[in-house]
Structures are given as C-alpha cells and as structure tokens.
N, C-alpha and C positions, 0 to 999 in steps of 0.2 A: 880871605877869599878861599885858602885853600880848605879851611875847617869849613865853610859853610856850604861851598862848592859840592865836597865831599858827604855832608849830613843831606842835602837836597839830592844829591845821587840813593843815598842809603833809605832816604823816605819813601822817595818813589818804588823802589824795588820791593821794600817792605809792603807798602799799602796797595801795590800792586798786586804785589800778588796774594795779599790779604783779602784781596775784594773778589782777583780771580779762584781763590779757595773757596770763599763764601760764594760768590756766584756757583760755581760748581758741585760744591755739597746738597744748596739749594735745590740746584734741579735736580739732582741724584734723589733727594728727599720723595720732592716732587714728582717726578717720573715714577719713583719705585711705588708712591702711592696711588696714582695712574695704572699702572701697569698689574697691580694688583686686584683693583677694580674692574679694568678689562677683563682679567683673566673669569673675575664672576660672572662677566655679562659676556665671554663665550663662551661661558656653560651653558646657556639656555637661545645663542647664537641659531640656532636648528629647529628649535619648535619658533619661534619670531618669526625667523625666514620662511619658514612654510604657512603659516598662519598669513602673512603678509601676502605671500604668492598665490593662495585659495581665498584672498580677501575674508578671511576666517574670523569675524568680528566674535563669537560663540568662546572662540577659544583664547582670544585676546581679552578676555572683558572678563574669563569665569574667576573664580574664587581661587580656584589653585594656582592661578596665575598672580594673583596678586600676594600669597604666600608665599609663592617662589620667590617674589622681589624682595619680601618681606625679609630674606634670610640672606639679604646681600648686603654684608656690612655697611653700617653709617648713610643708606642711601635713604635719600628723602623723596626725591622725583625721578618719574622714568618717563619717558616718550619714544614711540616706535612712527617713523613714517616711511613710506615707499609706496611703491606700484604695485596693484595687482598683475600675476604672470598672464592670468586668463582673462578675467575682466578689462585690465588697461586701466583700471578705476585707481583712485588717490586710495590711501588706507593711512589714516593716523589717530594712535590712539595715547593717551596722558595718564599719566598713573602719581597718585598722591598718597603714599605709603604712610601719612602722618593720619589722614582719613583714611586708609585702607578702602580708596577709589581709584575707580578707570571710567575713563567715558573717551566716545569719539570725539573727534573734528570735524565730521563732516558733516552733522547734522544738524538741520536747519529747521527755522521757526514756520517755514512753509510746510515740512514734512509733518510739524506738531499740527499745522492747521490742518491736513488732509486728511489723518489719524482721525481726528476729533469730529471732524465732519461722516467719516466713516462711521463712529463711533454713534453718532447721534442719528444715521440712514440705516445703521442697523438696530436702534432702538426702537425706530419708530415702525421700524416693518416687524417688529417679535409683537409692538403691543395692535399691532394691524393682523398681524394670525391668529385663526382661531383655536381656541384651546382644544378641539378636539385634535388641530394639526399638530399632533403632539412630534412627529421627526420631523418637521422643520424649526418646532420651538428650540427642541434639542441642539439640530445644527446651529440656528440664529445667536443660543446661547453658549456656543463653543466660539463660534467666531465674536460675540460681544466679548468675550473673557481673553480671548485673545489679541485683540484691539485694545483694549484696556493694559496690558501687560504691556505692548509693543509701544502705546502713549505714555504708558509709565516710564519707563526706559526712556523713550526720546527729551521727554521734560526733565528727566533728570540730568541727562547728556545736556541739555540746554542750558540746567540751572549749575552744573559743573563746568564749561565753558569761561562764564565771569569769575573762575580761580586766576589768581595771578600764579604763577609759577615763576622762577628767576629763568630767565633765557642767555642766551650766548651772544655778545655781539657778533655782528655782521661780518665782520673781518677775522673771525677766527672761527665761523662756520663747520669747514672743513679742516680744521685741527685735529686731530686722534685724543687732544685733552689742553685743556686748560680752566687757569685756576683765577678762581674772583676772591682776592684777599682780602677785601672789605666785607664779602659778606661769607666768607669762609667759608665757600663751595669748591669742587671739583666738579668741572663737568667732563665725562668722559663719552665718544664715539666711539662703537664698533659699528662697522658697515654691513650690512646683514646680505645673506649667501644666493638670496634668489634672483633670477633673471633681470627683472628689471630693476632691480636695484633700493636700496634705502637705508637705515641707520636705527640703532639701535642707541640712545643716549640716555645717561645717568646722572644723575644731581648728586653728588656725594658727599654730604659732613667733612670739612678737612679741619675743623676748627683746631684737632688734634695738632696742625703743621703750626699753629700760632708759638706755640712752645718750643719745639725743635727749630722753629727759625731765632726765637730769644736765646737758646741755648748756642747754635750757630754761632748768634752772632757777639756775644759776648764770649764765645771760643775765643773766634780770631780776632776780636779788639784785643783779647787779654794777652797773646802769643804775640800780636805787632807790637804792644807796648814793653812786650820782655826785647824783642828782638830791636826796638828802636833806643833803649834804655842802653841794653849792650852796643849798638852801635853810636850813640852820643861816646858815651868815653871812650871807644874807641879811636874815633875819630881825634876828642879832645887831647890824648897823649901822640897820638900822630904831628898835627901840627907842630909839639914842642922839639921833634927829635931832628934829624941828618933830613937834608934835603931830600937826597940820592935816595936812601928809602923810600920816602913818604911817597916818591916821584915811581918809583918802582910798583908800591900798593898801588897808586893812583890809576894809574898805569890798567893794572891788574882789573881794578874796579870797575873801571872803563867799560871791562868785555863783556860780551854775553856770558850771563853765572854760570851754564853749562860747560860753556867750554874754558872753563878755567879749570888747569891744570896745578892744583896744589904745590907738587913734587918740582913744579920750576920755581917757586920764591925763595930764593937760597936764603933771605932774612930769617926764616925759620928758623936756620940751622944754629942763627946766633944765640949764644949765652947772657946778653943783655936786654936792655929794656926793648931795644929795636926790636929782637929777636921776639920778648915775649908778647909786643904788639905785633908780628908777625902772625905770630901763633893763636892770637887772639881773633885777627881779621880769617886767618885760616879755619877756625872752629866757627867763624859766622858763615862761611861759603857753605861750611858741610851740613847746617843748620838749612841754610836758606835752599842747596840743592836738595836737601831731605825734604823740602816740603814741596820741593815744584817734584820730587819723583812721588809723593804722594797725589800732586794732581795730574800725574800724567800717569800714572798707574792706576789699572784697574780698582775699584774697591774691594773686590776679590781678593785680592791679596794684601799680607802682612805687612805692614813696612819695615819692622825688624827683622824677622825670620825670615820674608820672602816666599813663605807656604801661604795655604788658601785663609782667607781670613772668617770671621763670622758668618758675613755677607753670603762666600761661597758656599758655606756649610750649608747656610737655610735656602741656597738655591738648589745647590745639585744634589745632597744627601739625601733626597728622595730620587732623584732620575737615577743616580747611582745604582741602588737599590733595584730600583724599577730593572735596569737593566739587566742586573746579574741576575734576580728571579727568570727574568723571562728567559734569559738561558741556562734556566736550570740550574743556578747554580746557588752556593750555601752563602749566606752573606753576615759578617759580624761588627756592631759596631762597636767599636772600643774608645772609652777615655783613658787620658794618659794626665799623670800631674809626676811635677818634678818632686822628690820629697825634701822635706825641709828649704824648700825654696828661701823662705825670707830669711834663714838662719843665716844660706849660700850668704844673700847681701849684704844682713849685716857684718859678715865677716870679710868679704872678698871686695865688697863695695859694688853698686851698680854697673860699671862699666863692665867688670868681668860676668855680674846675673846675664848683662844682656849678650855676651858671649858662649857663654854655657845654652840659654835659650835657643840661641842660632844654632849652637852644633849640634845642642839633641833633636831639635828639629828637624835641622838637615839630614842628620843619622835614622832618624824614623823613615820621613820621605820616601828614605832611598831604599826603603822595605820594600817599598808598594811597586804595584805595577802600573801602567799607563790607567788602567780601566778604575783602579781605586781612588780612594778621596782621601787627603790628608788635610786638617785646618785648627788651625792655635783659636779656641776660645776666647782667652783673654788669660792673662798673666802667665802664669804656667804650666796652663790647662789647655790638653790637644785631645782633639779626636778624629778617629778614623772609621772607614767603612771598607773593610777586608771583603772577599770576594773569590771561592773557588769552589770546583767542582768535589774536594776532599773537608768534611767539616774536623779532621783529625789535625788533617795538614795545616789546615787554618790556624788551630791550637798552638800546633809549631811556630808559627809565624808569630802569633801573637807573643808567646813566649821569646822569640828571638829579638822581637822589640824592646822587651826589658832587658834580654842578656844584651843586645847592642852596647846601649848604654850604660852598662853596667861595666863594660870591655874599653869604656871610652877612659878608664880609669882620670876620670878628673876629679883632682883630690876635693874633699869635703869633709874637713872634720868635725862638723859638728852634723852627721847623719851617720850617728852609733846606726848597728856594730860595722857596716860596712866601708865609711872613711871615705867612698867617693861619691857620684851623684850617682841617684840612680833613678827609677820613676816606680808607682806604684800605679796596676791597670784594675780598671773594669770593664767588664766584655760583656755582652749578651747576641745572643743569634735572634735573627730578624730571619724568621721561616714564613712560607705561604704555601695554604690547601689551593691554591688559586690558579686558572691560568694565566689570567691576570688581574693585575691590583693598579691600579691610579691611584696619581698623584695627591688626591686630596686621604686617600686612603694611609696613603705611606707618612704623610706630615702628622697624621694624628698618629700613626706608630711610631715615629721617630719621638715624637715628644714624651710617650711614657718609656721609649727604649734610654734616652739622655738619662732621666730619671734615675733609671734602676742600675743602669750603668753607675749613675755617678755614684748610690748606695754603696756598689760593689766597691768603687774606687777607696770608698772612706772606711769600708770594711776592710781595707786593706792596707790602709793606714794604721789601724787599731790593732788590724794583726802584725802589725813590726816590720810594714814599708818593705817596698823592694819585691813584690807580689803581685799575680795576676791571679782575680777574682771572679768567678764566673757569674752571670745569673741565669736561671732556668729560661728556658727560651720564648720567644715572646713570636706569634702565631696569628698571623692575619688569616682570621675567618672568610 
C-alpha cells in the first residue's frame, strides 16, 4: 500500500502538472500568435474606422486596400462591420486575399434589378434622341457608362456573396481571438475606433501552430516519463528501508510542493541508503518546484540565470531603443559569449557551467541601469542594449562589462593565456537622423544590428578572446 499509495501521489503531481505546462505553453503559443496579428490589424485600425464612420465603401473596396491586407502575414480572409457615424447605415465589407477581392454585404438582388432597369430607360431614350441632339446624346452616354459600371460592381458583389468564407461560432463572437484547430485558422478581433462602433476580423493561417503544439507536446511526455521513471525507483527503495523514514518522506510528500522546506528532512543528512533516498526524493522536489516556477514565472525570464530571457529580448529591445532615441540619447547593443564555454564543462562538469552562467550574468545585470535591457540568448550567449547621453561613456561601460568578469577571477584552465573566465563582446551603436522611429522600423534594425554584432563577437574570438570589438555604426534613415 505504501509503494503504490506513494507512486499514485507522484503520478498525479507529475501529469498534473505536465498537462498544466502544456496547457499553459499552449496558450502562450497561442496568444503570442494573436497578439501578433492584432498588432497588424491595428495598423490600419484608423483608416477602417473612418471608412466605416463616412460609410466610405470607395476606400474599402480600392485596390490599395486590398494590398494592405495583402502584406499582413498568413492572412487569408478579412471582414469589416459596424455603423455608419452619419448615415446610422450597416457597412460590411469581406475580403478574400486568395482572390485578391472585396465586396459588400449589403447589396441586394433588388438593387441589381433597379440598375438594369435604369440601365435599359436610359437606353431606350439615347436611341429615342435625335442625332442632331448631340449634348443630350453626350449626357445619356455618360450616365449609360455609368450605370453599367455601378451594375457591374453590384453583380459582382452578388456573385461574390455565394463565397463560403470560415466564420466564428456564435459563442465565441465577441472573443479578441480564437483558434479552429481542425482547420488551422486564427480568427483574430480588433474593435474599430469610431462612434458607433464595429470590428475589424482576420482569418489567419495558423497551420504553423500544428508543429509547435507536436513539439510541446512530445516536450512534456518526454520530461513526465524522466520525472516518473525517477520517481518509480524512488519510491521502490523506499518501501524496503526504516519505517520512521519512509513515514517522514511520506509525510513530506503529502504537502503542497511549494511549501516544502528541503533543509527540515534531517534524512539528508544520513550517510546511508536512507540518506541517499533522502537526497534522491530531495533532487525530485527541486526538479518538480523548477518547473512549477517555470509556470509561474513570466516567459520573459531565464530560468537559470533569472535575467530576461529570448522572449524579453524580442519584445522590449525595440521599445528600449525607442525610448533612449527619443530622449536623445546614444544607444548600443552588445553580445556577450563566455569564452571557451564548453571546455569550462568539460572540465568543471555542468553543475559548476550552470554556476559560472548565473554569476556572469548577474555580474553583467548589475552594470545596467533600470532603463537598460539585459537577456541570455541561449547557452552562453547574452545581449544588451546600453543607453546614455555620452557615446565615450558608453565605451567605458562596455568595456567594464568584460573587465567585470574578468575580476570575478574564476579559475578556467583551459582558456589560455588568461586562466580564468572571461567573455568576448561585440557592440555596434544603433544611431537615428529621426525624430522618431517605430517599432516596426527598430525590429528591422535590430535584426541586422544582432548580425553584425554577432560578426564582431567571433571576430573577437579569432583575435585571442577576452575583447570587445566594435562595428561601424548602423543608422536609421
């Protein structure tokens, strides 16, 4: 009872919080591709909304408008509806980017009959004028040519109508987004600006997410089957030892994972088998709280290091940016790699890499000021986005980033000629003629600044590590 007691307690926690992981990466997936989409459908939030409020069918329906949509990633369909602010009139109009069409809603097979009827009372009175009445023939034949355009237009609005488009069920209407995973759309709302109100919706390609949800989720089968593997024997040498123990763990096990206090299971402290099942179930808590502070921590941050993670980078390393320009100030973004990283490991062993990681990290951080950005890449690769009114000063800084760590004397002997850790940078300044520069401006600068940075970086690797390498500076037009 007590082995199986014990393995039904460690299942559920395991697949619980396996599922709460997956669920939660899920929507983070989710959301961030939402959210992303939003952000391009309020770009054009402004011209919708006033079009919609002037019942401005001309500028809903032209050509550049459907190019607009054209350049809004993976979108298939669009649809605009609301009120007119001055008429009170309905306005909705559908957009089918695979055709590169639009047409109304609200035009009816009555309105094709009235056209056509017009069309055929003003045919009949141009061949009832006489030809010497040449300025009425004139006018008759501007308005035929004009009824003919406005019937063309409505038939085709009519014969575009019978498109099936995928729509949103009823009950998730009023959603800001949601996702049909059977036919691998996104549908995304934005609420559009003017008086009487309406919506701007998007049909967006998610087929992409089919992968990242296989990749999810063969993550966390793989992590529960490590973490349930280790707790089967763990359990199984439980049941053989000292009651009082086992009764102790059990005990233990019982609580909520959080508030388990490692430093009270004095079984640790043993030099026997007790002991080293102690220490065994104790390396399982630290495992299992590491993952619940990865769900309860932002994805912005690291979970080793505890500095900003990827995630942050690609969010705020442009508002950063953004900001310091706009007050005038010099801004630089620097990579950092530890040198000889994997040498560190194979010598030192992983637990001490992931140690060195944390405190050159922390040691960088605490360069910066509140208004900077500091975030770990991935392995042993960080970057920064410096920020001051002296671009000399700046230089200082950046160089005192590498003397930091160079002063943190942690031995490393295999990173000739220096013997301890150090890092090697690349820097380049991100300058602007501009008063100001947006967001979508700064993410295409930052991507060729990472670039040349990273050049820098490995140029500085070639030069004998332990250097900060500059690139010419890079200049939003």
């Amino acid at each position: 009872m007590l082995f199986v007691s014990h393995l039904a307690l460690v299942l559920s926690i395991i697949f619980g919080m396996s599922y709460s992981r997956y669920q939660h990466d899920w929507s983070v997936k989710v959301e961030y591709l939402a959210d992303m989409s939003a952000s391009h459908l309020t770009a054009y939030n402004t011209f919708f909304s006033g079009s919609v409020a002037g019942r401005n069918y001309a500028n809903l329906l032209m050509q550049s408008t459907l190019d607009s949509l054209k350049s809004i990633p993976n979108l298939k369909f669009a649809e605009i509806s609301g009120t007119s602010d001055y008429s009170k009139q309905p306005v909705k109009v559908r957009y089918s980017i695979e055709k590169s069409k639009g047409w109304r809603l609200d035009v009816t097979v009555q309105e094709a009959k009235q056209l056509a009827e017009k069309l055929s009372s003003l045919t009949q009175s141009l061949a009832a004028t006489p030809e010497n009445n040449t300025v009425h023939i004139k006018k008759l034949n501007h308005l035929i040519n004009k009824v003919k355009v406005d019937l063309a237009v409505v038939e085709d609005n009519l014969r575009l109508q019978s498109l099936t488009i995928p729509t949103v069920p009823s009950e998730q209407q009023n959603q800001a987004y949601y996702l049909d995973e059977k036919a691998n759309l996104l549908f995304v709302k934005v609420v559009l600006r003017n008086k009487n109100g309406g919506y701007f919706r998007a049909v967006v390609d998610a087929s992409a997410l089919g992968e990242i949800k296989r990749e999810l989720l063969t993550a966390v089968l793989f992590e529960a089957m490590i973490a349930l593997t280790i707790s089967f024997f763990l359990i199984y040498l439980v049941t053989f030892w000292l009651v009082s123990p086992v009764k102790t763990l059990a005990a233990s096990m019982k609580q909520d994972i959080e508030k388990i206090d490692q430093s009270q299971i004095p079984e640790i402290k043993r030099a026997d088998e007790i002991g080293d099942l102690a220490r065994s179930y104790s390396s399982l808590i630290t495992k299992i709280k590491n993952q619940l502070r990865l769900l309860h921590n932002q994805t912005e941050t690291d979970p080793l290091t505890g500095i900003g993670s990827r995630l942050k980078y690609q969010k705020h390393a442009a508002k950063t940016i953004q900001a310091a320009l706009t007050q005038g100030q010099y801004t630089y973004l620097v990579m950092c790699d530890i040198d000889n990283f994997k040498l560190f490991n194979d010598s030192y062993g992983h637990t001490e890499g992931d140690n060195v990681l944390t405190e050159v990290a922390n040691t960088m951080i605490n360069q910066l000021t509140p208004q900077e950005l500091g975030c770990r890449l991935g392995g042993e690769e960080f970057v920064f986005i410096l920020c001051g009114n002296d671009i000399n000063q700046l230089k200082q800084r950046i160089e005192a980033l590498r003397l930091a760590i160079e002063q943190l004397n942690i031995a490393h002997r295999n990173n000739p000629p220096h013997k301890v850790v150090t890092i090697s940078i690349g820097a380049i300044p991100i300058l602007s003629n501009r008063e100001s520069v947006t967001i979508e401006q700064l993410d295409e600068c930052l991507k060729q600044a990472i670039v040349k940075a990273d050049e820098q970086l490995y140029r500085g690797k070639e030069y004998g590590r332990n250097v900060v390498m500059y690139s010419e500076k890079l200049m939003i037009d």
